[in-house]
Every structure is written in structure tokens, then in C-alpha cells.
C-alpha positions in Angstrom: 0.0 0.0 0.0 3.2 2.5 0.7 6.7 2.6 1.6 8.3 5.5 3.7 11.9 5.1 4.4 12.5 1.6 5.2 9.1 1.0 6.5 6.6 -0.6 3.7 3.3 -2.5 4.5 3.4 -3.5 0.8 2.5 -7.4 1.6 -0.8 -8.4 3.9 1.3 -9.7 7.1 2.6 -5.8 7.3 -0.9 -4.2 6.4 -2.7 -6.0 8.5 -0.2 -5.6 11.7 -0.2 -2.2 11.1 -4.0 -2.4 11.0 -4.1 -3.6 14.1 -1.9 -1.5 15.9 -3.6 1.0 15.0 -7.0 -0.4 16.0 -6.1 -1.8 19.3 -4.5 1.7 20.1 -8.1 3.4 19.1 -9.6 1.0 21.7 -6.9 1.5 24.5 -7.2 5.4 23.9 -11.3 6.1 23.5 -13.5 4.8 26.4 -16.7 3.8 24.7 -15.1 0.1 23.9 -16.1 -2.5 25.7 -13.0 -4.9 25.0 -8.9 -4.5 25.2 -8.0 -5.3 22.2 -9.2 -5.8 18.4 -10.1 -9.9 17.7 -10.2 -9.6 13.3 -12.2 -13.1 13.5 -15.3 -11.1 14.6 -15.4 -9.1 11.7 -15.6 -8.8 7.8 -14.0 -6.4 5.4 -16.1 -4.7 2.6 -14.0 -3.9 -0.4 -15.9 -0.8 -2.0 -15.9 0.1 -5.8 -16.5 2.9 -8.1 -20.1 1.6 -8.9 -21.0 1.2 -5.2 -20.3 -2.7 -6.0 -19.4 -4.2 -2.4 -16.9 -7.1 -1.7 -16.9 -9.1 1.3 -14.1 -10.9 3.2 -14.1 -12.9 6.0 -10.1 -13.1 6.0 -7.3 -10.9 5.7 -5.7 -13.0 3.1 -3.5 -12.6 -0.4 -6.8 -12.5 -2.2 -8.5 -9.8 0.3 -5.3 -7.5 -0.3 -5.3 -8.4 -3.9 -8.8 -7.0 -3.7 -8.0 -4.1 -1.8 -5.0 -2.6 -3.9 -7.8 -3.2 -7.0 -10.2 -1.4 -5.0 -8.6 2.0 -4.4 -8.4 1.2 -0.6 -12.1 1.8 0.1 -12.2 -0.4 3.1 -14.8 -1.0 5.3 -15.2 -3.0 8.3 -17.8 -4.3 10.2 -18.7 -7.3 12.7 -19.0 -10.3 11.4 -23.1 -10.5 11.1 -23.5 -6.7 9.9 -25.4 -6.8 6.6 -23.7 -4.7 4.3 -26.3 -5.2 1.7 -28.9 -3.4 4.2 -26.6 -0.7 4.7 -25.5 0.1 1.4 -29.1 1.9 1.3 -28.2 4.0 4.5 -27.6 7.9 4.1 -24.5 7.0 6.3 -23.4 4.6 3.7 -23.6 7.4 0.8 -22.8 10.4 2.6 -19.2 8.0 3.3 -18.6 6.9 -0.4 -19.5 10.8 -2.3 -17.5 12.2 0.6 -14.2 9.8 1.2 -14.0 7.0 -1.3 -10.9 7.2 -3.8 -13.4 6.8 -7.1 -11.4 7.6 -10.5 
């Protein structure tokens, strides 16, 4: 995804250690979580496209960050039960993808 200096998360071991060092700080550092630290089996990654197209992954795997460098990094995720479907017909949903999605 980038390289700065020597540091790269170019591969999905590195992105998704990075991802979770960044998520378990969020949850050390803001008070409304109920747990310690960020479990990935209890949730699903929702690879966005230009045409609103959503796909979903259970595991952070070489075909998920395939799918992720395709997908100009619009990632979302959500527990493991959230129905993206359902929400892609949320104004939160659209008011995210016409405000912060990389769309060429």
C-alpha cells in the first residue's frame, strides 16, 4: 500500500499488523469500547468500488489485499453478522462513499 523510508506494508502480514496497531490503540485510547483489544475473527472487510459494487471478506488473506489494492483502498469493516447489503441503502453509507472514497 506504501513505503516510507525503510518502513513498507506492501505485503498483507505488514498491512494487516499495522492495522491492528492502529485499531487496538483506538480502543486503549477512546473509552466507549467494551474490549482491550481488536479480535479480526469477529469481523468482515467490505472492499468498495467505483459503482458502489461491495466485496466481502471474512479473512485478511492474499486474495483480500489483492482485492484491496484493486479497490482503491475503500475499506470497510464491520462485525462479522453486519449486513452490508442493508446498509449500502443507508444515508451513512452514501454520505461515506461521495464524501471519502478514492473513485477515479
Amino acid at each position: 500500500m506504501f513505503i516510507s523510508g525503510e518502513f513498507k506494508n506492501d505485503n498483507v502480514l505488514a498491512f494487516k499488523t499495522q492495522l491492528l496497531n492502529e485499531l487496538n490503540y483506538s480502543v486503549k485510547t477512546f473509552n466507549h469500547f467494551k474490549s482491550e483489544a481488536i479480535d479480526l475473527s469477529e469481523y468482515k472487510f467490505g472492499l468498495v468500488n467505483n459503482d458502489r459494487i461491495v466485496t466481502e471478506f471474512t479473512l485478511m488473506n492474499e486474495a483480500f489485499f489483492k482485492a484491496l489494492m484493486e479497490s482503491l483502498r475503500n475499506l470497510m469493516i464491520v462485525g462479522a453478522n453486519f449486513n452490508i447489503e442493508k446498509f449500502k441503502a443507508h444515508e451513512i453509507f452514501n454520505q461515506w462513499f461521495d464524501s471519502y472514497t478514492n473513485r477515479i
